[in-house]
C-alpha positions as CSV (number, residue, x, y, z in Angstrom):
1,X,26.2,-4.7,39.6
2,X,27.1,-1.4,39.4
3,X,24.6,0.9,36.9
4,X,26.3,3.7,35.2
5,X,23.7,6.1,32.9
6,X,25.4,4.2,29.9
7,X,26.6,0.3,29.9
8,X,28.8,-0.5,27.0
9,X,27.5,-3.8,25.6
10,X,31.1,-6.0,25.5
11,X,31.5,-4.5,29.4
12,X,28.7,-6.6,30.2
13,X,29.0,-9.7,28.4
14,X,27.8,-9.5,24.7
15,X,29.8,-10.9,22.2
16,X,28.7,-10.0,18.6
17,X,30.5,-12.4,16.8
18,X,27.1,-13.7,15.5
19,X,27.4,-17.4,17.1
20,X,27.2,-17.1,20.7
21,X,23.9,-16.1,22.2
22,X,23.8,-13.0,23.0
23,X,20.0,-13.2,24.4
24,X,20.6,-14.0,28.3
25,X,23.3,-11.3,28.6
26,X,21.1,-8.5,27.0
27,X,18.2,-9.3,29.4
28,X,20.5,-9.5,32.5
29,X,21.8,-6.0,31.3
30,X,18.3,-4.7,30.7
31,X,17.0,-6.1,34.2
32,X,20.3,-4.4,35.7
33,X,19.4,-0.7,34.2
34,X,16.1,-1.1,34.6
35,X,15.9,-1.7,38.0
36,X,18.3,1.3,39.0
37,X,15.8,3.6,36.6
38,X,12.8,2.4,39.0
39,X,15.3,3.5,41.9
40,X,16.9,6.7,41.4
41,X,14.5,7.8,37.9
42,X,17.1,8.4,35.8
43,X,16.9,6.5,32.6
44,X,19.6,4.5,31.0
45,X,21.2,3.5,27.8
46,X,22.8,0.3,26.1
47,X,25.3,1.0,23.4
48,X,25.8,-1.3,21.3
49,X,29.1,-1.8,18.7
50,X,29.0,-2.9,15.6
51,X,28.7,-6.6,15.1
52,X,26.0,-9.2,14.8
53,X,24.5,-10.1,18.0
54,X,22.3,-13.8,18.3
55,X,19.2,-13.4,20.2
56,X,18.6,-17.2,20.1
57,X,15.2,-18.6,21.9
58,X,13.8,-15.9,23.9
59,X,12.8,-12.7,22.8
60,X,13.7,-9.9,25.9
61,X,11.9,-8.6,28.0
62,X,12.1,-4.8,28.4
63,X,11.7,-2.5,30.7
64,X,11.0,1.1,31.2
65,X,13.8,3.3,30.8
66,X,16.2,1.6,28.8
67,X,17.0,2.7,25.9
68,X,19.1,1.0,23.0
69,X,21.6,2.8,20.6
70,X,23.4,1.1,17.9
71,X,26.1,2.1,15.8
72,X,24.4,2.3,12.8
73,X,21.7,0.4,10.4
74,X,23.9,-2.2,8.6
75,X,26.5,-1.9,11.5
76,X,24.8,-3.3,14.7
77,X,22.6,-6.3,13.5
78,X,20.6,-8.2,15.8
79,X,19.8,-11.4,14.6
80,X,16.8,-13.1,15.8
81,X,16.2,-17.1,15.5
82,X,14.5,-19.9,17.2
83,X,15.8,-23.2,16.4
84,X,14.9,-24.8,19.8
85,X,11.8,-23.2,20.1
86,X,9.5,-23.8,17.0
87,X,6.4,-22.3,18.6
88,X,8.0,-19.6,20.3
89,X,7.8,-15.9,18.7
90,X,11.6,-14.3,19.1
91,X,11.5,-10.7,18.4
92,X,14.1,-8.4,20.0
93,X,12.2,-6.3,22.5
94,X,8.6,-7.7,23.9
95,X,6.2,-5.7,26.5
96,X,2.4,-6.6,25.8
97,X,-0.8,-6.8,27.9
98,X,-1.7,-10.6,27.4
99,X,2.1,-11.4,28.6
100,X,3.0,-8.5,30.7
101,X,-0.1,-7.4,31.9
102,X,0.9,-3.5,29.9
103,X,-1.7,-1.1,30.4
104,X,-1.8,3.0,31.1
105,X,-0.2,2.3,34.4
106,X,2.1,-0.1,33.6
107,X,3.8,1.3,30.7
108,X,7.2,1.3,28.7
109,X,8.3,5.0,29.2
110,X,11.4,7.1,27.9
111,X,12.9,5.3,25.6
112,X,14.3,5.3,22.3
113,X,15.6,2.6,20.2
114,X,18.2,3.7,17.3
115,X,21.0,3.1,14.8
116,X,20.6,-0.7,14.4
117,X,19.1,-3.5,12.0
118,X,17.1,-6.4,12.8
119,X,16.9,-9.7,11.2
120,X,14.1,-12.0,11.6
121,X,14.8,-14.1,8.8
122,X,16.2,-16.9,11.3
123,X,12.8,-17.2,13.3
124,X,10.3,-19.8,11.3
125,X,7.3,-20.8,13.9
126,X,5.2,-23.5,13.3
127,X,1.8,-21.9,12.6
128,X,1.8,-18.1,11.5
129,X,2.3,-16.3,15.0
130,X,1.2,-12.5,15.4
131,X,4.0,-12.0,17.5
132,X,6.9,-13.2,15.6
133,X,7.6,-9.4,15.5
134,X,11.0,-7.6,15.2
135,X,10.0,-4.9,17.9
136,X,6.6,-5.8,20.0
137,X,5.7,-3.6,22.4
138,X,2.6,-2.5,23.8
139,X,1.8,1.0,26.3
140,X,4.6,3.3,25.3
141,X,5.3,6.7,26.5
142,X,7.6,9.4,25.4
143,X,9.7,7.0,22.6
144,X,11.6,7.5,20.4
145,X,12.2,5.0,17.3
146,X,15.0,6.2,15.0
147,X,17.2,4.9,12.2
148,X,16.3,1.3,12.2
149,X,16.4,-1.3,9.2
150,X,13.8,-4.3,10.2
151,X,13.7,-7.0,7.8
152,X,12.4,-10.3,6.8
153,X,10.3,-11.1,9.9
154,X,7.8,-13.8,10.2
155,X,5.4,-11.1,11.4
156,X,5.0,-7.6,11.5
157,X,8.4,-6.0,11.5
158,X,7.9,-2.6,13.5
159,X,4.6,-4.0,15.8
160,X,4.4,-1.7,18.7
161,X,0.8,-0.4,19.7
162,X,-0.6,2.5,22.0
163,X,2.2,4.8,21.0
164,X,2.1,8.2,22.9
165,X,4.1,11.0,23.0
166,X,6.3,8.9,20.5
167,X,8.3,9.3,17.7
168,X,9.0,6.8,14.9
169,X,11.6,8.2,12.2
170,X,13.8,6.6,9.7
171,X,12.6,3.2,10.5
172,X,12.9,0.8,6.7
173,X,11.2,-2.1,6.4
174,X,11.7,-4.8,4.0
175,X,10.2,-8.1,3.3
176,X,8.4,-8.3,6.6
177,X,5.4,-10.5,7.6
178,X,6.9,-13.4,5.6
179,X,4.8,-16.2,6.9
180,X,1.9,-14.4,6.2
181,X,0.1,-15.7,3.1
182,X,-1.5,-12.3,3.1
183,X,-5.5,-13.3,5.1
184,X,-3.9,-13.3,8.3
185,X,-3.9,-10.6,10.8
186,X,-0.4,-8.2,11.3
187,X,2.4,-9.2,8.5
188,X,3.3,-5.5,7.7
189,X,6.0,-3.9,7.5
190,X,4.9,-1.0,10.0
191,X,1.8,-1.6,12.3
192,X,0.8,0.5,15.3
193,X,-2.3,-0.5,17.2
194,X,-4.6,2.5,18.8
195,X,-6.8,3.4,21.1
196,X,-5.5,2.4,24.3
197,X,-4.3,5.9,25.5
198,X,-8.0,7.4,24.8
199,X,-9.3,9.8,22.5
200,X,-5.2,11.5,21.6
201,X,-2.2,9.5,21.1
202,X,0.1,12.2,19.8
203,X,2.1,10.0,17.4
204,X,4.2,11.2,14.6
205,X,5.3,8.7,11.7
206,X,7.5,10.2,9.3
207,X,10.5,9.9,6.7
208,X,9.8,5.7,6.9
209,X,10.1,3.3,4.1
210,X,8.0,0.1,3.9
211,X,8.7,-2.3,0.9
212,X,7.4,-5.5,0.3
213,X,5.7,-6.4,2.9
214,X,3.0,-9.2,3.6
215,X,0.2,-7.4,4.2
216,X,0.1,-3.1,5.0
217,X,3.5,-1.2,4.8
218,X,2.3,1.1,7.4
219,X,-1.8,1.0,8.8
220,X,-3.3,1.8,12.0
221,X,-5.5,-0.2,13.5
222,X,-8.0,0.6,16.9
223,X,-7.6,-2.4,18.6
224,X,-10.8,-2.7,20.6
225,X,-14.3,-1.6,19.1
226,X,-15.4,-0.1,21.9
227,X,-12.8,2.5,22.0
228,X,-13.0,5.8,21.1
229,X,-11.1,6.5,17.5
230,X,-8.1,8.5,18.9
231,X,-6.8,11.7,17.2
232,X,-2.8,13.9,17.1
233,X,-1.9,10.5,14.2
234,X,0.3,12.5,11.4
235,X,2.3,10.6,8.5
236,X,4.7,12.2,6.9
237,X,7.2,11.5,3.8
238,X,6.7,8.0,4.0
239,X,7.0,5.8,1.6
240,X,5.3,2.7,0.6
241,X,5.9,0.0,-2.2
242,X,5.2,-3.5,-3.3
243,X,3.2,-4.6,0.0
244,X,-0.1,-5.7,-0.3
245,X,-1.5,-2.2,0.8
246,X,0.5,0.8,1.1
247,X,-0.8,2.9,3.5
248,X,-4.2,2.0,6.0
249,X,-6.6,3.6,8.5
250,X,-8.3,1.0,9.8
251,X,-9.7,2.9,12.7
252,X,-7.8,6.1,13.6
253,X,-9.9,9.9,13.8
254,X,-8.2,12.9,12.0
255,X,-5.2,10.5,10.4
256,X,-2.9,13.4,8.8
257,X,-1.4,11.6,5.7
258,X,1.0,14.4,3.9
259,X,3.9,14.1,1.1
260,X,3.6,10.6,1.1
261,X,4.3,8.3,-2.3
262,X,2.1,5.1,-2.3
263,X,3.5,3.0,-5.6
264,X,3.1,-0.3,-6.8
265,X,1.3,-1.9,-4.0
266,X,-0.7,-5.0,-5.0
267,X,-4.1,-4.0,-4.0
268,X,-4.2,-0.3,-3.0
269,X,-2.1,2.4,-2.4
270,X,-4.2,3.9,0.0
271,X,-7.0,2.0,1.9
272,X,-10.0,2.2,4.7
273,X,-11.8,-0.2,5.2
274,X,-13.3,-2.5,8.2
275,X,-10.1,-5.0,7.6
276,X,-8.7,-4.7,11.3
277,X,-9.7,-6.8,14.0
278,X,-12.5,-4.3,15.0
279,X,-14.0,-4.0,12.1
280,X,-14.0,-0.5,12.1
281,X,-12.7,1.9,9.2
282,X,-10.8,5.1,10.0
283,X,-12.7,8.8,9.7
284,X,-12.3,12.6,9.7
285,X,-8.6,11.7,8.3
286,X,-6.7,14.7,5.2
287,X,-4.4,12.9,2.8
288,X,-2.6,15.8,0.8
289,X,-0.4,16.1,-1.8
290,X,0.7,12.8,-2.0
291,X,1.8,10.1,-5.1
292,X,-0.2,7.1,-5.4
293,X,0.8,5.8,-8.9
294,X,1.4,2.2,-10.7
295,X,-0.5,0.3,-8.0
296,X,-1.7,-2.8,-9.5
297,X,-5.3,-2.4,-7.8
298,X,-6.5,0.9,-6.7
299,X,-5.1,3.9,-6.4
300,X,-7.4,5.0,-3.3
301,X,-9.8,2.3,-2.1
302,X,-11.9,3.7,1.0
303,X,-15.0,2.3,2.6
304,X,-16.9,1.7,6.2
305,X,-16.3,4.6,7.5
306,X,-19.0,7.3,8.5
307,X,-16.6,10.3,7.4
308,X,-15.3,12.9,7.1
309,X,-12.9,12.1,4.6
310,X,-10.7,14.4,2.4
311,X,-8.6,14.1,-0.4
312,X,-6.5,17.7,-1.1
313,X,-3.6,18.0,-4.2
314,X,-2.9,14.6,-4.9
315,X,-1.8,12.6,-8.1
316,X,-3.7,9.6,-8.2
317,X,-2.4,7.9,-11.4
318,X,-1.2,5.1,-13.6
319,X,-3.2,2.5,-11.1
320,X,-4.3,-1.0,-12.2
321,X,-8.1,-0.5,-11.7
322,X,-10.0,2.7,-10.5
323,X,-8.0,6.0,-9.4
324,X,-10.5,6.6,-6.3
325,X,-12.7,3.4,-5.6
326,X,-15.5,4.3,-2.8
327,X,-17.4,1.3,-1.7
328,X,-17.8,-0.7,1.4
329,X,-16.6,-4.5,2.4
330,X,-19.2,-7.0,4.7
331,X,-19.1,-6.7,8.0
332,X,-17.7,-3.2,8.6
333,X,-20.0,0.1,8.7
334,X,-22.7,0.5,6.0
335,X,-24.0,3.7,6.5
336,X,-23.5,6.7,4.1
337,X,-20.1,8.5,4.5
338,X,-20.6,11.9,5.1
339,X,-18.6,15.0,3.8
340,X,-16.3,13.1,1.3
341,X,-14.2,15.9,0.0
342,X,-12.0,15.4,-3.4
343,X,-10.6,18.5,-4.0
344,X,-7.8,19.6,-6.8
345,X,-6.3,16.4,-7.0
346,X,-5.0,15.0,-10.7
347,X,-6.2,11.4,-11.5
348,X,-5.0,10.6,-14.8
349,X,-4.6,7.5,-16.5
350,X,-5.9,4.7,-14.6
351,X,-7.3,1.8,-16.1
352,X,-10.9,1.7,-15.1
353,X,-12.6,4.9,-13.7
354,X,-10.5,7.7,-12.5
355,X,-13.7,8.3,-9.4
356,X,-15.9,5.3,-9.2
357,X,-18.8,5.6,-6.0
358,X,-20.6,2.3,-5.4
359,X,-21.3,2.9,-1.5
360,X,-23.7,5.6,-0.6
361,X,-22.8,9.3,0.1
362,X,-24.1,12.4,2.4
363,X,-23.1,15.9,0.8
364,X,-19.7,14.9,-0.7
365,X,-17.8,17.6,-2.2
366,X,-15.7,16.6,-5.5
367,X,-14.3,19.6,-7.4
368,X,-11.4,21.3,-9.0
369,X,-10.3,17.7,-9.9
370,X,-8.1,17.2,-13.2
371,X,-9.5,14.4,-14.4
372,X,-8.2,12.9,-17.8
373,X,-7.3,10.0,-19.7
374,X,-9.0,7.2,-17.4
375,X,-10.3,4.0,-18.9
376,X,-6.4,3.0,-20.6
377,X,-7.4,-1.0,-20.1
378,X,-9.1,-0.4,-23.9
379,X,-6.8,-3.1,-25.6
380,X,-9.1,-6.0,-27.2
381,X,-8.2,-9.7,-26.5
382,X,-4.6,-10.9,-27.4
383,X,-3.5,-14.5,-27.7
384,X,0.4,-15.9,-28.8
385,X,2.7,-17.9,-28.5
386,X,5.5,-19.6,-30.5
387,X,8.7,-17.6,-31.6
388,X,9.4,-14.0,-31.0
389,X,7.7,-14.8,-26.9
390,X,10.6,-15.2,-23.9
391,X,9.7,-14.1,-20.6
392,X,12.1,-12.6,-17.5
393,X,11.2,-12.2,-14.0
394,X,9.0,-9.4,-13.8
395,X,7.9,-9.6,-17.6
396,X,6.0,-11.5,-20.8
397,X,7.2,-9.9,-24.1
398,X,5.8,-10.9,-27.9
399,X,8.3,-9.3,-30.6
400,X,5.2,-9.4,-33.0
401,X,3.0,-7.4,-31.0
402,X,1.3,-4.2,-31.7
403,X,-0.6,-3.5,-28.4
404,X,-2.0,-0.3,-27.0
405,X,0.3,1.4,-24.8
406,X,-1.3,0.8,-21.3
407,X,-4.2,-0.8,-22.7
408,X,-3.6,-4.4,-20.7
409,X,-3.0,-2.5,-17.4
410,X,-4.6,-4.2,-14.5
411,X,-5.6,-7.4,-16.6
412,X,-4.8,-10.5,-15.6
413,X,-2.4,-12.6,-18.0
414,X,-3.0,-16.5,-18.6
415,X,-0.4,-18.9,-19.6
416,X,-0.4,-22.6,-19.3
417,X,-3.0,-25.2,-19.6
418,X,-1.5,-28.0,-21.3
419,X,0.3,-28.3,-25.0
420,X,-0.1,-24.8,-26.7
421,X,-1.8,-23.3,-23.6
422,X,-4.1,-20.5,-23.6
423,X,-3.3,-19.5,-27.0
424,X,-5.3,-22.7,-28.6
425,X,-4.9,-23.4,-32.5
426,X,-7.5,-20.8,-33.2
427,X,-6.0,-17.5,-31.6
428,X,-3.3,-15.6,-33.5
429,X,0.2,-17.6,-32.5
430,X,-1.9,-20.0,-31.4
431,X,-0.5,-22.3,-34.4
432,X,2.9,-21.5,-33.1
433,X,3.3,-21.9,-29.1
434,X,5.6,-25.0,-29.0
435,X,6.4,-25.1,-25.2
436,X,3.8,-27.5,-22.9
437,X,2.8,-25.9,-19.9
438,X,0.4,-28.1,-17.7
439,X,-0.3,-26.0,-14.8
440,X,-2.4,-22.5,-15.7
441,X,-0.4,-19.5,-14.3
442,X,-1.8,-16.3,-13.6
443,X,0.1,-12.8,-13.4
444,X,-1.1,-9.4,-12.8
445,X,0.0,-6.7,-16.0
446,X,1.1,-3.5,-14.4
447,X,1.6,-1.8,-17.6
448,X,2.6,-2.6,-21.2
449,X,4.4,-1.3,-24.1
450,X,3.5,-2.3,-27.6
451,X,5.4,-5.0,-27.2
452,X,5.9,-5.9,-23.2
453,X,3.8,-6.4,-20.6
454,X,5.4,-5.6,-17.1
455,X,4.2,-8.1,-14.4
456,X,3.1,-7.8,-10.9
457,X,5.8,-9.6,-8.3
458,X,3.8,-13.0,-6.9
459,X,3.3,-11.7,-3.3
460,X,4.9,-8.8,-1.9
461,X,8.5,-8.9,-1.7
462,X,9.3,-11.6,-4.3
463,X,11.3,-10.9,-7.4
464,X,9.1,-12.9,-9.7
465,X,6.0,-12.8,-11.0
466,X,5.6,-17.0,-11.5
467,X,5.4,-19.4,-8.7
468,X,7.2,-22.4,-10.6
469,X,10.1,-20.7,-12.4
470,X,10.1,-18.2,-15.5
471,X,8.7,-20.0,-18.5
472,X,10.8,-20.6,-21.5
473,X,10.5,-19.2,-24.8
474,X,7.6,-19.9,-26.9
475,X,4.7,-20.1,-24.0
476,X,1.6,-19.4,-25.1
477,X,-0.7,-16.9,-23.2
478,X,-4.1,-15.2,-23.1
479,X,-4.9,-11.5,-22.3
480,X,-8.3,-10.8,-22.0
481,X,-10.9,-7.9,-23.6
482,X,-11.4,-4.6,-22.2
483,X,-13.3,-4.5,-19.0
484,X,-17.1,-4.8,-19.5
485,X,-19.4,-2.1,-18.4
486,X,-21.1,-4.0,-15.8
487,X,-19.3,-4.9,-11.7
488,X,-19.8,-6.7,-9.3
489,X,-21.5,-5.0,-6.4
490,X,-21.1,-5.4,-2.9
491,X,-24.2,-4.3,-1.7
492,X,-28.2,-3.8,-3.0
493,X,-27.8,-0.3,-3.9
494,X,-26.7,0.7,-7.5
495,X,-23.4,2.3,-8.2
496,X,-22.9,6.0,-8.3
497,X,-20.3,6.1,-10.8
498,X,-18.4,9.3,-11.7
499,X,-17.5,8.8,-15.4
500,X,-14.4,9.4,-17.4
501,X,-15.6,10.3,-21.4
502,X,-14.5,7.2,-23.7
503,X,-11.0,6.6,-24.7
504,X,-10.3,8.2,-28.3
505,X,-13.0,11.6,-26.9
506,X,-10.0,13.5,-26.4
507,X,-6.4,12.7,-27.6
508,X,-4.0,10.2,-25.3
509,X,-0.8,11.3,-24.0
510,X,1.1,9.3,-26.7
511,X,0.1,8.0,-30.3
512,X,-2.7,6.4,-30.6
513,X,-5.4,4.7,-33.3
514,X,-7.8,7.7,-32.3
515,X,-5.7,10.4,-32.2
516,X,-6.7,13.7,-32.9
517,X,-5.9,14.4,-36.5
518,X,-2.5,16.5,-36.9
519,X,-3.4,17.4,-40.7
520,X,-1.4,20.8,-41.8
521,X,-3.1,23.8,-40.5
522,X,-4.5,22.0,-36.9
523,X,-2.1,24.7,-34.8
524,X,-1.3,27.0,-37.2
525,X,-4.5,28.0,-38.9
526,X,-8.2,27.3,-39.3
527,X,-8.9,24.3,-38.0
528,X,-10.4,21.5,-40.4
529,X,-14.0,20.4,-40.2
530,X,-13.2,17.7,-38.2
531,X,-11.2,19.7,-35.6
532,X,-14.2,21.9,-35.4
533,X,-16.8,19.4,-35.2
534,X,-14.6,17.9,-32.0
535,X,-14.5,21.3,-30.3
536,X,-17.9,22.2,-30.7
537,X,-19.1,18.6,-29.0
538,X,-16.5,18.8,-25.9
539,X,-17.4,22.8,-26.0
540,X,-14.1,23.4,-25.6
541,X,-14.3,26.3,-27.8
542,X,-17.6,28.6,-27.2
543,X,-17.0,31.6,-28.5
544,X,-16.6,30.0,-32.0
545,X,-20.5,28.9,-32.1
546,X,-23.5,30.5,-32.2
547,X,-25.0,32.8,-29.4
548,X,-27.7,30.2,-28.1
549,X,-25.3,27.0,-27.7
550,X,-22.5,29.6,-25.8
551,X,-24.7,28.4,-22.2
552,X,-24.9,24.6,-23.5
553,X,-21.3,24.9,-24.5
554,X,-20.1,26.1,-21.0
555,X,-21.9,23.7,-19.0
556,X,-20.8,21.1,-21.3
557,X,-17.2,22.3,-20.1
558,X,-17.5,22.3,-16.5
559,X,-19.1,18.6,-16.4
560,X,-16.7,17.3,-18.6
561,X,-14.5,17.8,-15.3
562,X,-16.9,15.2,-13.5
563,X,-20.1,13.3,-14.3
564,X,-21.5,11.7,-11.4
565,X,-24.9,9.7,-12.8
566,X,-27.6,7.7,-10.8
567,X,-27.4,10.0,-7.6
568,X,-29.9,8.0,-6.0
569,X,-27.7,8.3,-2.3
570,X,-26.0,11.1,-2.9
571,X,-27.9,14.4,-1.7
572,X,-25.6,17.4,-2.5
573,X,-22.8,17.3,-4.8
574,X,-20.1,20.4,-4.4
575,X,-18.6,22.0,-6.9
């Protein structure tokens, strides 16, 4: 068969009329061009028209330059499926080392996949399968990944490793890693494996969108622990939302992470740790001037790693338990992370602590932060039930409500447990709640008005927050107390805790029970005795007391930025 520099899919025997396999006739063409690239050198491209085109069975087998253009996302739609194959992984485009035998010298090189979607929601295996990917390949050089939608895969959606020289731009993914219950290894919606090239890789990830993933929207993960952590890894103007993690460095060096918005993921927005099959967490990476907000976890969770680390003009905000969480999991590195650098970022209104520290540090560097209004989850227990409660999807509201604004973030809500539920005969509406509930249900709050509490989907990806159908009006339901003082700790060593002051010590953002008092004459003349009082204990107003608390006063001002207490591992604190 003739091999021209571009085949024309229909020329060459693909249908797209999304019944007839279209599998055997795109590996035949494949074969074709890429035997005639191994001949003459001069790389080749299948263009695909619009239409939806079966891969049934068999993933295909790729091979070095062939390259495969669409005519759009939402146009050109693979679909991938495996009904006569239960155990056999289908995605689109498969090179790997256990299979293939891909290594440095046997590598996928110039080629670029673009303009296309992929569906994977066809392809149900019989155990979870790592490689029930929509694009799996391993060793590649000089790609280019552009404009693709990937969706609903039983794996990872975009799972190519050892990427150098590469490009990956405009790549969605949605809903991908859908057999993964979330403990198992890949399900994400972007995961790229490193290492394999040595020390630089020379990867750039940007202007992607992950959503709803099973497990990472977009991480990178060093595949073998012996391997050197490789450097040249830069995300930019990505987006992550509603997976399990947002964005991970689970074992790169120098990770650039900039202009990237990390929002509602379900247990961080940004994360390292020792979670990848190494067990190694990423170091010496610069996150700047990103949004992680309204995660229902942790803003920034980051452990096992020896550092450097450093956090530069970020908003870290509006997160279900600590802003910036550093601690360390089991089994990754223990020892203390060296030159942790948080640096004019604004953390503002998380739940917990806006900087928590209960791993140990070496000269960390945490200044010019704007720290404020941290510790919202200050609402006391709340129990109901009965009329004025419905629920929707996403959401539990009580008409006769009067909680804190934000004060239930990050708790978990209770409903369920038999005739009345959680509410009892004792708890206010208690008397009331008339539907019977048997099973207990649990839902994360991500926020809450006086009256509603916004809910946290089940897993990543769904559209409801409760596994056996919305309740119906009247359920009863628990919310519990403010968080106590006192964590669980991961390790021997006590916490070093950087402390937000008490709700109420300065005013919230919106009405509240401690306000500061607005009497007449609070901006517009002298201030009353309790305005004065206020200022003279935050010292937020020195020249107005006497000569010999003006030093007192001023130091008060600069630590009411950040108070880090029991320093027994930390040695030098900048700032």
């Amino acid at each position: 068969m003739t091999a021209p520099l571009t085949a024309e899919a229909h020329e060459y025997g693909l249908v797209g009329d999304g019944t007839a396999d279209d599998g055997p006739a795109l590996q035949k063409l494949v074969d074709a061009l890429g035997d005639a690239t191994a001949g003459d050198g001069r790389p080749r491209t299948v263009r695909v028209p619009a239409g939806r085109y079966l891969i049934r069975d068999r993933p295909v087998l790729w091979r070095s330059g062939v390259s495969l253009v669409g005519a759009g996302r939402g146009a050109t739609c693979f679909a991938l499926t495996n009904p006569g194959a239960p155990t056999q992984p289908v995605p689109l485009a498969w090179f790997t080392t256990a299979q293939h035998g891909a290594g440095r010298d046997h590598h996928i090189a110039d080629v670029t996949f673009a303009h296309f979607e992929i569906d994977g929601l066809g392809v149900e295996t019989e155990e979870y399968e790592v490689l029930a990917k929509g694009l799996g390949l391993q060793y590649v050089l000089r790609g280019r990944f552009s404009d693709l939608w990937i969706h609903d895969t039983a794996a990872t959606g975009f799972g190519c490793d050892f990427l150098r020289d590469t490009v990956v731009e405009g790549v969605l993914t949605e809903r991908c890693g859908r057999q993964d219950p979330g403990e198992k290894m890949g399900g994400a919606g972007i995961g790229i494996g490193v290492g394999g090239w040595g020390p630089v890789e020379r990867l750039a990830v940007t202007d992607c969108t992950a959503r709803g993933n099973g497990t990472n929207g977009i991480f990178l993960e060093l595949q073998q622990d012996d391997w050197v952590p490789p450097r040249g890894i830069r995300l930019t103007a990505c987006h992550a939302e509603d997976n399990r993690y947002g964005i991970s460095d689970w074992g790169a060096d120098g990770l650039l992470v900039t202009g990237c918005t990390m929002l509602g993921n379900h247990v961080a927005g940004f994360d390292v740790s020792a979670q990848g099959t190494t067990s190694v967490g990423g170091r010496g990476g610069l996150v700047t001037g990103c949004v992680i907000d309204g995660n229902a976890g942790d803003g920034v969770a980051l452990g096992n790693t020896p550092g450097p680390y450093g956090f530069h003009g970020n908003r870290v905000s509006n997160n279900g338990r600590y802003g910036y969480w550093e601690h360390n999991l089991a089994g990754g590195d223990q020892e203390p992370a060296t030159d942790i650098v948080l640096e004019s970022n604004d953390i503002h209104d998380n739940a917990l602590d806006g900087i928590r520290v209960d791993a140990p540090l070496h000269e960390p560097a945490i200044f010019g932060n704007r720290i404020r209004g941290n510790g919202r989850r200050a609402a006391p227990e709340a129990r109901g039930g009965g009329e004025g409660v419905h629920c929707g999807p996403l959401s539990l509201t009580d008409e006769r409500a009067d909680w804190l604004p934000g004060g239930h973030r990050g708790k978990e809500l209770t409903i369920g447990g038999g005739p009345g539920g959680p509410g009892g005969p004792g708890g206010p509406g208690g008397a009331e709640a008339t539907t019977e509930v048997t099973a207990v249900v649990t839902a994360v709050v991500t926020d809450n008005t006086a009256t509603r509490l916004a809910l946290a989907p089940l897993r990543p990806g769904a559209d409801t927050a409760w596994p056996h159908g919305t309740p119906g009006p009247g359920t009863a339901y628990r919310l519990p107390g403010p968080a106590r003082r006192s964590h669980r700790r991961r390790g021997r060593d006590p916490p070093v805790r950087a402390r937000q002051p008490r709700p109420g010590r300065r005013a919230p953002p919106h009405p509240g029970p401690r306000g500061v008092d607005r009497a007449r004459g609070h901006l517009d003349g002298r201030p009353g005795l309790r305005q004065r009082l206020q200022r003279q204990r935050l010292g937020v107003d020195p020249f107005r007391l006497g000569a010999e608390r003006r030093t007192l006063a001023r130091q008060r001002r600069v630590t009411r930025v950040v108070q880090v207490t029991h320093m027994a591992h930390v040695t030098h604190v900048a700032g």
